[in-house]
C-alpha positions, -999 to 999 in steps of 0.1 A, spaced: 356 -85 323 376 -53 328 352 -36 297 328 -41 329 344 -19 354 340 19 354 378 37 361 363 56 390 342 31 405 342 4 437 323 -26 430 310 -53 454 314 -90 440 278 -92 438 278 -59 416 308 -76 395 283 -109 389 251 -90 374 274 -72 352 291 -100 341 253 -121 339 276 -151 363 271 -166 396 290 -149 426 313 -182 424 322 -175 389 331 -134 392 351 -139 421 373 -166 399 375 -137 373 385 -111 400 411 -138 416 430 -137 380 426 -97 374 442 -96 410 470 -116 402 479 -97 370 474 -62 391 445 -51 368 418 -51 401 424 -40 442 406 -51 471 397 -23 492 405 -37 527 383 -12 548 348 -26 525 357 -51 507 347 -37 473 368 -41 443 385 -13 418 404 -11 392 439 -3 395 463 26 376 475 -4 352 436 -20 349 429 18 340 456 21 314 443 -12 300 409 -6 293 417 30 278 435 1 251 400 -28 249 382 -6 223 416 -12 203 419 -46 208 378 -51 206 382 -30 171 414 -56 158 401 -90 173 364 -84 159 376 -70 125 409 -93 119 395 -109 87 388 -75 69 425 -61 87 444 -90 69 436 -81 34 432 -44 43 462 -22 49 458 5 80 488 7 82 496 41 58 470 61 83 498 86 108 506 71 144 480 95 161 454 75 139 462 43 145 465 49 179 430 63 180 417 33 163 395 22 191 374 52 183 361 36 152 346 7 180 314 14 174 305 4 138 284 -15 117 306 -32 85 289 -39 53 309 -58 26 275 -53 -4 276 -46 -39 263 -11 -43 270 -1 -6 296 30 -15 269 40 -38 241 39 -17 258 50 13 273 84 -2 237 90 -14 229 89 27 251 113 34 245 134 10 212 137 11 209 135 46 232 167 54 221 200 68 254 217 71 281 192 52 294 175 33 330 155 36 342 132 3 373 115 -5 382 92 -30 405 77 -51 385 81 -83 364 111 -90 324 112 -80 325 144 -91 307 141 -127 282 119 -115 244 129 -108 245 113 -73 271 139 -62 254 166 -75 223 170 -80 206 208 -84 170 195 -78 175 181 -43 201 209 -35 189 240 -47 171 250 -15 200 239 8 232 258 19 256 229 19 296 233 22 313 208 3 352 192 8 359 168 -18 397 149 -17 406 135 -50 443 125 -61 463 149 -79 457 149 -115 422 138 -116 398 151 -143 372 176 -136 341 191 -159 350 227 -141 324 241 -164 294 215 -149 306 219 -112 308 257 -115 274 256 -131 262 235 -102 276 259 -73 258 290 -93 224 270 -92 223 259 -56 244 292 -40 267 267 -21 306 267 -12 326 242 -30 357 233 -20 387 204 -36 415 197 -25 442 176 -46 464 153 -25 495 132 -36 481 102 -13 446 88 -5 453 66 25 409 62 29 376 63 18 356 90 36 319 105 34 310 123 62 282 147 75 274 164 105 252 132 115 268 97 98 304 86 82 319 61 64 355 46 62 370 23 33 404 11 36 431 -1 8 430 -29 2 471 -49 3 476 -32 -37 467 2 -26 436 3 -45 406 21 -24 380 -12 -19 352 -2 -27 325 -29 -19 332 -33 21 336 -6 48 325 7 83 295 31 90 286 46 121 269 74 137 289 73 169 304 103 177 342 89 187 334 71 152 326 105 131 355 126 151 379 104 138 370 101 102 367 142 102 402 144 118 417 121 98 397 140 64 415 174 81 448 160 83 446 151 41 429 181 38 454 201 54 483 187 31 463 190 -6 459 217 -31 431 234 -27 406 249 -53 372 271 -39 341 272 -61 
């Protein structure tokens, strides 16, 4: 119910009912039990209901919880836990998402991305894309002016020759970066991302993940991409 009530808001029972879809007899049993746990006020001069400083505090925290409860199956064989403090703590932000666990989805999904940037393009993985045709591809490319960031772990094998020639053919900027850790899975544009976890070995899973086109959702996998980013050693192309 609290997910209902806007921070800065007063709402009559009534109000508190059509949110909720319940009968006035049913939202003021859920306001009785927000009021005895201090989550919801009674203004005495109108009557109307708000939410107080610790009902605020708690639903600045529901996208979390929302995120955890509605993803604990996937969060139990998945490890989170290697992302920094600031990350997990933002993990709300990833809220609004749509999980696919399909054969093929990595695939088709970094396709997406790719070929749906204008300005873009964000990659990191645990295994190289690099050499293969859906990465790069001078047909579709050669009359767009991409920038590419691509994470791979230290000590992965490059054709330097092939992705040289590709950056020649297709005037675009691109950029690796080497990093001792890959704590996610990441493809990202200006529009769409997508997040794979490790799964409890370590091990990038590559046949379920989270898409989304929400902003919060596309902030945080760029952040999080910057904060690897910042740490690797970097090549330009």
């Amino acid at each position: 119910m609290l997910s209902c009530l806007r921070e800065e808001k007063e709402y009559r029972l009534s109000d508190i009912a059509q949110r909720l879809d319940s009968s006035i007899q049913e939202a003021s049993k859920h306001v009785a039990r927000l009021r005895e746990q201090n989550f919801v006020e009674k203004n005495p001069s109108n009557g109307y209901y708000a939410l107080t400083t610790l009902g605020k505090l708690v639903t600045k925290l529901l996208p979390s919880m929302e995120f955890l409860s509605e993803n604990k199956e996937y969060l139990l064989t998945h490890n989170i836990s290697s992302h920094p403090e600031e990350f997990i703590e933002r993990i709300g932000e990833l809220k609004e998402h749509q999980y696919n666990a399909k054969v093929g989805l990595v695939l088709s999904f970094t396709q997406q991305v790719i070929s749906e940037a204008d300005k873009f393009v964000l990659l990191m993985s645990d295994h190289s894309l690099i050499d293969s045709d859906i990465v790069f591809d001078i047909e579709r490319d050669k009359n767009r002016s991409l920038i590419w960031r691509i994470i791979l772990p230290i000590g992965n094998k490059i054709d330097w020759q092939d992705l040289r020639s590709y950056a020649k053919n297709v005037d675009t900027r691109i950029e690796i970066g080497f990093s001792r850790e890959i704590i996610a899975g990441i493809a990202l544009n200006e529009k769409v991302a997508g997040l794979l976890l490790p799964d409890l070995r370590g091990s990038l899973d590559f046949k379920s993940g989270f898409i989304s086109s929400s902003l919060s959702f596309c902030k945080r996998c760029q952040d999080l991409f910057g904060y690897v980013w910042k740490g690797s050693e970097k090549t330009i192309i």
